[in-house]
C-alpha positions as CSV (number, residue, x, y, z in Angstrom):
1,X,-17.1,-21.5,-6.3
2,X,-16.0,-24.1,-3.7
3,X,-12.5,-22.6,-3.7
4,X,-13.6,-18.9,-2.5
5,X,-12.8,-17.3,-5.8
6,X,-14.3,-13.9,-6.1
7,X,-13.8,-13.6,-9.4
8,X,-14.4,-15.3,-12.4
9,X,-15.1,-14.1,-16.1
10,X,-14.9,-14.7,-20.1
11,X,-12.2,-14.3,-22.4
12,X,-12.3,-14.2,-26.4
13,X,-9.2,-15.2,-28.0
14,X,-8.1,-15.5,-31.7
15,X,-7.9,-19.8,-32.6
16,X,-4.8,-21.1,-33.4
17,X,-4.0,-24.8,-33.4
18,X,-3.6,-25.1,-29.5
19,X,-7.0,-25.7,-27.2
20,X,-7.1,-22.1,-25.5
21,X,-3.7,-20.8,-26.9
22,X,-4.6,-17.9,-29.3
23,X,-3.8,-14.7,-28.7
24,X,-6.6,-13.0,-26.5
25,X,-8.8,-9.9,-27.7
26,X,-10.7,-9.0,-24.7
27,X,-11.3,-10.3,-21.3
28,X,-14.1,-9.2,-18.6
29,X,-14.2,-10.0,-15.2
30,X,-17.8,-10.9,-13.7
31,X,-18.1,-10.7,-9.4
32,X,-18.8,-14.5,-7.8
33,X,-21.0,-14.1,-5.0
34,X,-21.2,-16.3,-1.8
35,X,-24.8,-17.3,-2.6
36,X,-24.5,-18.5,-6.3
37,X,-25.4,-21.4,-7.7
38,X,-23.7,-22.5,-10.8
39,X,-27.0,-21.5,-13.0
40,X,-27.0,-18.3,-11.5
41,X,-23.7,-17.7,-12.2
42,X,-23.5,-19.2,-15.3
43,X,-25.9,-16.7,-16.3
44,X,-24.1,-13.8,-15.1
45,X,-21.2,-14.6,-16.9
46,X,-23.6,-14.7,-20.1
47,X,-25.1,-11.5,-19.7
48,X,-22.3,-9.4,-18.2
49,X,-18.9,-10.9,-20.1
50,X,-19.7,-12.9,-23.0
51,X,-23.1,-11.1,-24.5
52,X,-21.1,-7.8,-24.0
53,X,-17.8,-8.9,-25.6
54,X,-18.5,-11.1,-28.2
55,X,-20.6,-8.6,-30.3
56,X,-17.7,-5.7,-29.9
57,X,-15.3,-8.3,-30.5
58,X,-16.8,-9.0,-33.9
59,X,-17.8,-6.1,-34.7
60,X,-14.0,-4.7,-34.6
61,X,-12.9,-7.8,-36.5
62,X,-15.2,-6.6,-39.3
63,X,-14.2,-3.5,-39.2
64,X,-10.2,-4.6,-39.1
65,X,-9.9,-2.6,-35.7
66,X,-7.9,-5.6,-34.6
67,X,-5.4,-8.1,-35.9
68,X,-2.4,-10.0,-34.8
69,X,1.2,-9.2,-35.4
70,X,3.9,-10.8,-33.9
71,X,1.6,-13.2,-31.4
72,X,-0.2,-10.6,-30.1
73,X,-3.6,-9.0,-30.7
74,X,-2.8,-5.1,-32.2
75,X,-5.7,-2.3,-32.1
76,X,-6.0,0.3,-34.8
């Protein structure tokens, strides 16, 4: 936020042995506005990324919609 970024978001990626290396399933970009406080965007990130994704994401692992081949994150 002290930077100016206007965007910021969550990502949900597939573990491998690296810290934040595996192959990524689905990202979402949430809007940083000039006014927020870390909280208040913290919470937005929550509610419009993570709490959106994270269901779908599992739900399609369940479901084998998704899987890796070759490195890289393949939808059926």
């Amino acid at each position: 936020m002290e930077r100016g970024v206007k965007l910021t978001g969550a990502t949900v990626h597939f573990v491998n042995e690296g810290m934040d290396e595996g192959p990524i399933i689905a990202q979402k970009a949430v809007e940083v506005f000039q006014d927020d406080t870390a909280e208040v965007l913290q919470r937005r990130v929550m509610e419009q990324a993570e709490w959106v994704l994270l269901p779908q994401v599992i739900d399609d692992i369940a479901n084998e919609r998704i899987y890796v081949e070759d490195g890289k994150v393949r939808k059926k």
